[in-house]
N, C-alpha and C positions, 0 to 999 in steps of 0.2 A: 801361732798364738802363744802357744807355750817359749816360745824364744822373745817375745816379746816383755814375758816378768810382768803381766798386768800392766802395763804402763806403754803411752802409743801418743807419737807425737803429732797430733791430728791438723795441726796448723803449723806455721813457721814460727819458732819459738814458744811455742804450747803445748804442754803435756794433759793428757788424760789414764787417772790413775782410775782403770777398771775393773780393777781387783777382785774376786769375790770374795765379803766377810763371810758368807756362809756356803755351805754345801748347795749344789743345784738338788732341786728335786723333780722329781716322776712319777706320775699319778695318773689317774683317769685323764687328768685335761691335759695329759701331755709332760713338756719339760717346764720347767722354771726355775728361773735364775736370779737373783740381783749382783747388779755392782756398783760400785761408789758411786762413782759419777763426778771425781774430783776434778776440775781442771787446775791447772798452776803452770807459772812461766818457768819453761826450761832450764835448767840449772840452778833454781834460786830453790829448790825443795817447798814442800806440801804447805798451803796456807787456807787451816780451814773459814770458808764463808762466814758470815755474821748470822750465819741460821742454824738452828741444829738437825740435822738428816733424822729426817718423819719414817716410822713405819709406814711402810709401802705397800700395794696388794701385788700379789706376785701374776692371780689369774681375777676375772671378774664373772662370775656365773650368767651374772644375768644379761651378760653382752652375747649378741652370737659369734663377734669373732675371736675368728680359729688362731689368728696373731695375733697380740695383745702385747702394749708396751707403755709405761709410767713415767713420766719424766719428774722430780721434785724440784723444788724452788733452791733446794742444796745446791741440785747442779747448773740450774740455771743464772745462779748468783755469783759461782767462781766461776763458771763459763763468761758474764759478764764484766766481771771484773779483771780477770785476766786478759780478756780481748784488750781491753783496753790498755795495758800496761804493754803488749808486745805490737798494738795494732793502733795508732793516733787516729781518730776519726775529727775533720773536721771538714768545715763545705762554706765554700763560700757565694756570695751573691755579689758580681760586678755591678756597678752601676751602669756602666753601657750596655751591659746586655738584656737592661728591664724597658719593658715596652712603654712608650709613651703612652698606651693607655692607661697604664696601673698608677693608683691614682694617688702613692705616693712619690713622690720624685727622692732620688737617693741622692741629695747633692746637699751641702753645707742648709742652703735656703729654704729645698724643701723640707729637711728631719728639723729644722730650728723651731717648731713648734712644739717635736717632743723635748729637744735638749735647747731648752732658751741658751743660750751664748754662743751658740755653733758659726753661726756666720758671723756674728759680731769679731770672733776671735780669728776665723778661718779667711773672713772676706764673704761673697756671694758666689754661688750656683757650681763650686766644684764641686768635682764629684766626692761621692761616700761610697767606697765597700766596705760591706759584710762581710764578718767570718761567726762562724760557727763553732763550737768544739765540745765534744760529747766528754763532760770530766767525770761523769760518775752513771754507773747506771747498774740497777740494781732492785731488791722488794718484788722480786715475784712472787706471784699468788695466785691460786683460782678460787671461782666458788662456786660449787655444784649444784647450788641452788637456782643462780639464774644463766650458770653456763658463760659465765665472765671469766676473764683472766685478765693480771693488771700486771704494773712494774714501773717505777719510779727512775728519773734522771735529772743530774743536775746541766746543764749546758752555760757554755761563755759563752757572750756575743761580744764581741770588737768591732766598733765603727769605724774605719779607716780612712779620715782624708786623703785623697792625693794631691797634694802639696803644690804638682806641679803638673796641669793637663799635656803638656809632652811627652813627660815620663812617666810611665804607670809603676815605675818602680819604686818612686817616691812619695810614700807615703807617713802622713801621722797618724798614731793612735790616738786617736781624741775620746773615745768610749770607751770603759770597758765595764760592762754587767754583767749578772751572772743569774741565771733563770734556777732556782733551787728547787729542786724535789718537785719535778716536773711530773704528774703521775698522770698514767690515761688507765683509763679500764673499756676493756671493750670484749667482744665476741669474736670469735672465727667460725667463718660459716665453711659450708664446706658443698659443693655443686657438682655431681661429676668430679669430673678433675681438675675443676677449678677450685682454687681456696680465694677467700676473700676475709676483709677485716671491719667490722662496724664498731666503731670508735663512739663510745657509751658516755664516756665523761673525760674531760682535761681537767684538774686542779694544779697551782701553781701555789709552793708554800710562802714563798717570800722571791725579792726581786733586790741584789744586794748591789748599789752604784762602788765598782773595785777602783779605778780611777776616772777620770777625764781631765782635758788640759786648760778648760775653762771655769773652775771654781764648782761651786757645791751642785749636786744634780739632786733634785727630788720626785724619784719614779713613784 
């Protein structure tokens, strides 16, 4: 630890600056400690979150347990923010591989109800994929009132023609939206040793049309 300089590179191209601003201390309930809790992308130096680091509890009395540990929205916001600067997260959704029950078809004819011009411009029933991509994510918070925790994301979505059903390499971007300030708040429950998540609320702040190739979209 000591060879380490507070600082430990917990991911591939991530740093975590652990530093202690203060003295540990030793008391009746033992040791205690805090540390930053900075994450930041390797080589580019320290960049603090858009929060300011909360006084922390170091022990809690009225819990009975013997290990106890805090996490802040500090660190959970550069831990956010930096995954994604060293880590691209996106997912997509083929159109072949959605089941003919589901009850939207992903092809020019089926989405031309949400995006009027789609087939007009495309033709009929080729295929659409999805992409996904996590651009921002971030706003954590809890509240110990009802035992929620939340956090905020923005995400692209791109609808993808394929231009040409022989070649799946060939496709157009006929879509591109962008899901803003995506927020959920929800609980974790906690079973044995199972953990689980009950998803309390979704709000969506706005829905921004970034391009398409068939004239004006009104989501």
């Amino acid at each position: 630890m000591a060879k380490e300089n507070g600082y430990t590179e917990l991911y591939r191209g991530m740093d975590l600056d652990w530093s202690l601003p203060v003295a540990p201390t030793v008391d009746a309930q033992g040791l205690g400690f805090a540390i930053k809790g900075l994450f930041f992308k390797k080589d580019e130096g320290e960049i603090e979150p858009p929060v300011e680091a909360p006084d922390m509890p170091v022990h809690d009395l009225s819990s009975p347990a013997e290990f106890q540990a805090f996490i802040s929205n500090y660190l959970l916001d550069s831990l956010g923010s930096t995954f994604l600067q060293v880590h691209t997260f996106d997912y997509w959704t083929y159109s072949k591989l959605v089941p003919d029950s589901f009850p939207i078809k992903m092809t020019t004819s089926g989405l031309d109800e949400f995006f009027p011009g789609l087939e007009a411009h495309y033709g009929k029933d080729l295929p659409v994929d999805a992409q996904y991509i996590l651009e921002r994510v971030g706003d954590f918070n809890s509240r110990e009132n009802d035992q929620t925790m939340g956090f905020s994301g923005t995400v692209g979505v791109k609808f993808w023609v394929e231009t040409d059903p022989q070649d799946e390499t060939k496709r157009d971007l006929a879509v591109h939206i962008t899901a803003d300030r995506l927020a959920f708040l929800f609980n974790l429950m906690i079973n044995g040793n199972l953990l689980s998540m009950n998803i309390r609320s979704v709000k969506l702040a706005d829905i921004k049309v970034e391009s398409t190739t068939f004239g004006n979209l009104d989501l």
